[in-house]
C-alpha positions in Angstrom: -26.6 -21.2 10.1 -29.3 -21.8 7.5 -27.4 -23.5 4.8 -25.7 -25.8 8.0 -28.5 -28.6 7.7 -27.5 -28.9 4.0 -23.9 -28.8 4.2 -23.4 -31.5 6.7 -25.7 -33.7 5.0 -23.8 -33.2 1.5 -20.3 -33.9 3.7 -21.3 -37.1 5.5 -23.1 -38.4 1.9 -19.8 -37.7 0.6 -18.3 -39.2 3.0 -20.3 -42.4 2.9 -20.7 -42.3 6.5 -24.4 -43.0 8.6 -25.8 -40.9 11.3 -24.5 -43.0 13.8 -21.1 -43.6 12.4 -21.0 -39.7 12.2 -22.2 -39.1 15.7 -19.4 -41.5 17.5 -16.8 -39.6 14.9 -17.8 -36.3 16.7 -18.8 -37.8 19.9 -22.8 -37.1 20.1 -25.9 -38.8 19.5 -27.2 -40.2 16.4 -30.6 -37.9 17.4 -28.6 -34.6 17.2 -27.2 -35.3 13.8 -30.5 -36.3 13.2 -31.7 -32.8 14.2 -28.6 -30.8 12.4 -29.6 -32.2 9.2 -33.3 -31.5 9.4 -32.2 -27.9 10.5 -34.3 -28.1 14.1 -31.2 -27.7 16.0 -27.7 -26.0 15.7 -24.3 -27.0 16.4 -22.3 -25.4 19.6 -19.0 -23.6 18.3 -17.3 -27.1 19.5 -19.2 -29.4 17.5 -18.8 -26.9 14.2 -15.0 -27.1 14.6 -14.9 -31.1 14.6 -17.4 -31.4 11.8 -14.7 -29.0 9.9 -11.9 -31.0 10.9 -13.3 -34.1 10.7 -14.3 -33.6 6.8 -11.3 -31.1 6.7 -13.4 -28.1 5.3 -13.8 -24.2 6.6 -15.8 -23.3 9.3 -17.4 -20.7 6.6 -18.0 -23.2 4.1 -19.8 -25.1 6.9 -22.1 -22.4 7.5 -22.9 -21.5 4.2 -20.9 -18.5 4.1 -18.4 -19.5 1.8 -18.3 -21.9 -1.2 -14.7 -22.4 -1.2 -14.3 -25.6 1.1 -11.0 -24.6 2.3 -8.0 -22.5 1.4 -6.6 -24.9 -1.3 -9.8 -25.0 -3.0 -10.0 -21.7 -3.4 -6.7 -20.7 -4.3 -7.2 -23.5 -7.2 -10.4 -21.9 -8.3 -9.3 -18.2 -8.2 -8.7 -16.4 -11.3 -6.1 -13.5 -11.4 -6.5 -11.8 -14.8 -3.8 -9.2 -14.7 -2.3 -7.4 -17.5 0.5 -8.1 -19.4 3.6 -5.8 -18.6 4.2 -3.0 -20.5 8.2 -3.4 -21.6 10.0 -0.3 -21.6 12.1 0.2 -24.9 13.5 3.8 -24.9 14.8 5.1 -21.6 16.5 8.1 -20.4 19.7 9.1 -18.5 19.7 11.1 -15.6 22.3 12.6 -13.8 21.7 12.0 -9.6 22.6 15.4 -8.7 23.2 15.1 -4.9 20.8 14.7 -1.9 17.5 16.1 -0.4 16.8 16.4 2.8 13.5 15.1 4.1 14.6 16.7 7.5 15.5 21.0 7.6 18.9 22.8 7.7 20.7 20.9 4.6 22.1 23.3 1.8 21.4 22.8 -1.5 24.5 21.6 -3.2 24.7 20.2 -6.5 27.0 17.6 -6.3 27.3 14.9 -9.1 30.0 11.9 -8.3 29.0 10.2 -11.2 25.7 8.3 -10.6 22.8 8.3 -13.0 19.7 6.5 -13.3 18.0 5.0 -16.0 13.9 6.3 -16.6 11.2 5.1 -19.0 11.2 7.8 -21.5 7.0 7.1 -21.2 7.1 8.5 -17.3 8.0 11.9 -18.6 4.4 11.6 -20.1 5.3 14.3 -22.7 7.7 16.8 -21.1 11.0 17.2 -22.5 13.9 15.9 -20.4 15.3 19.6 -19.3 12.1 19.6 -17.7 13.2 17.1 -14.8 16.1 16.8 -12.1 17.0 13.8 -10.1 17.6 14.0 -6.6 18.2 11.4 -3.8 16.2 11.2 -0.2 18.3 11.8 2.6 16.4 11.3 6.2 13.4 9.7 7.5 11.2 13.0 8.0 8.9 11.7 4.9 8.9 7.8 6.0 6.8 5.8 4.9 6.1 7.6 1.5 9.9 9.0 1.1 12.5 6.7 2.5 16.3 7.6 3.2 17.8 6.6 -0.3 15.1 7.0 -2.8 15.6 8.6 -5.7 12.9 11.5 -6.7 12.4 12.5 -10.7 11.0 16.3 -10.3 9.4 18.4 -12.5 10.9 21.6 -12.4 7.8 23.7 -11.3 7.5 27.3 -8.8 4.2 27.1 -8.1 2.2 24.3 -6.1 -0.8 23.0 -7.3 -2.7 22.4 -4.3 -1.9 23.2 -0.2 -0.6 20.0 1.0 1.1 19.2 -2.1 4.5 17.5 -1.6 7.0 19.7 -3.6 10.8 20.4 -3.4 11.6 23.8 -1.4 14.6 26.3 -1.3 14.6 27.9 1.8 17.0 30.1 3.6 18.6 30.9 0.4 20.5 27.7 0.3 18.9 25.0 2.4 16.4 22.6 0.4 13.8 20.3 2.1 11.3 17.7 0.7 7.8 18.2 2.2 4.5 18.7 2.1 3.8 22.3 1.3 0.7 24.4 3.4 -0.6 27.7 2.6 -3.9 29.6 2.3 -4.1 31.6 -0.9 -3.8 35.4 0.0 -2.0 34.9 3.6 1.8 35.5 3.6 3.3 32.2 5.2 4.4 28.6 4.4 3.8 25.9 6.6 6.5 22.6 5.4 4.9 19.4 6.9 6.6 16.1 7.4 4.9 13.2 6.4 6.7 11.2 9.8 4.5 12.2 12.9 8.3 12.3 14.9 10.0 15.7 12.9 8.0 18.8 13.4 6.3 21.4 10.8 8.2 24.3 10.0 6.4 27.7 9.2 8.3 30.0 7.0 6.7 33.9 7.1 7.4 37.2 6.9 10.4 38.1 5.5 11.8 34.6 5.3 9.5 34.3 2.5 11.5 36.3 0.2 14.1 34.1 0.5 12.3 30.9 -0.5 11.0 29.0 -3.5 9.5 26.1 -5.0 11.9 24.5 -7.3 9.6 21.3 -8.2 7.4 18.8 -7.9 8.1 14.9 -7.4 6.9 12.9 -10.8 8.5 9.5 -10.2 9.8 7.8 -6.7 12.8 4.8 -7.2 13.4 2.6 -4.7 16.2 0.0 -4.7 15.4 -2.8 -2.8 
C-alpha cells in the first residue's frame, strides 16, 4: 500500500476533483482522504474497490502493483514480437498406412485406402524419406498427448533412446501399440505405459519378449482440427 497515497492523489488531480468532492463520491470524510493521500492511513478493501471504480482503474494499479491502469491499457501498450512464419516450399507425400492402437490387442495391418498426407520436407530434419512411415491414432489410451485420429510420422528405429520414451511396438507377433516404453538396461522385461491414467500398463517378459520389437519412434504429431 505504499505507492496508494500517490496514486489516488494523481487520480483525483486528474480528475479535477477536491477532497471533499472525492469523499461524498465514495461516501467518507473529507479528513480520511485527507489521511489516504498523506499516507497515515489505509483504505478498507470496500473503499479500494470504489476508488477503482469510481476512476475506472485496477485495484493493482491502485496499490502500486501494477502500472497498467486497467486491462485496455495494457493490452494497448503490450508488445508481442513474434517471428515471422517460416513458409514451407517443398513438401512430401506420405502414404497413411492404416491405424495404431493407443489401447492393446490390435494387429498390425497395413492397410492403405488411399489417404496420404502432405509433410514439410524440413521436419525430416535430414533423413531420407524411406526413413519414415505414417500411421493414424486409434483410441484414447495416450490422451491428451495422442488423440483418437492423429496422424504420427515415425522414424523407423529398434532401439529406444531412453526408458519412458514413447515409441511404436510390435507385440505378440502381430498386435502393435503406441506407448510409452519402460525398461531397466540388463533386466529382461518391458513395461508399455499409457499416457491416460484410465487404461492400464502392460508388462511384456519372459518369453513374450522374443516375440516383440520396436518398429519406431514418433518424429511429427498432425492433428486436424
Amino acid at each position: 500500500m505504499s505507492r496508494f497515497n500517490l496514486r489516488l492523489r494523481l487520480l483525483r488531480h486528474e480528475a479535477k476533483m477536491s477532497q471533499a468532492e472525492l469523499a461524498m463520491r465514495i461516501g467518507t470524510s473529507k479528513s480520511s482522504i485527507n489521511m489516504y493521500e498523506r499516507g497515515e492511513r489505509e483504505p478498507g478493501i470496500d473503499t479500494l474497490e470504489a476508488f477503482a471504480n469510481l476512476f475506472n482503474v485496477d485495484m493493482d494499479f491502485l496499490i502500486g502493483k501494477s502500472d497498467f491502469r486497467n486491462k485496455q491499457d495494457f493490452l494497448q501498450n503490450i508488445s508481442i514480437d513474434l517471428p515471422s512464419p517460416t513458409i514451407a516450399t517443398s513438401t512430401v507425400t506420405f502414404p497413411v498406412l492404416g491405424d495404431i492402437a493407443a489401447g492393446y490387442d490390435k494387429i498390425a495391418i497395413e492397410d492403405w485406402a488411399g489417404e496420404t498426407i502432405e509433410i514439410p520436407e524440413a521436419a525430416l530434419c535430414g533423413h531420407d524419406r524411406d526413413d519414415f512411415f505414417v500411421l493414424r491414432v486409434s483410441g484414447d489410451s495416450m490422451y491428451p498427448h495422442y488423440q483418437d485420429g492423429d496422424y504420427v510420422l515415425v522414424l523407423k528405429q529398434s532401439t529406444m533412446d531412453y526408458s519412458g520414451e514413447v515409441g511404436a511396438i510390435l507385440y505378440d507377433d502381430e498386435c502393435v501399440s503406441l506407448k510409452k516404453i519402460e525398461y531397466v538396461e540388463g533386466e529382461d522385461w518391458l513395461r508399455l505405459v499409457p499416457i491416460n491414467p484410465n487404461h492400464p500398463p502392460k508388462r511384456i517378459e519372459g518369453e513374450a519378449l522374443d516375440h516383440c520389437r520396436i518398429i519406431g519412434i514418433p518424429r511429427l504429431l498432425f492433428r486436424k482440427l
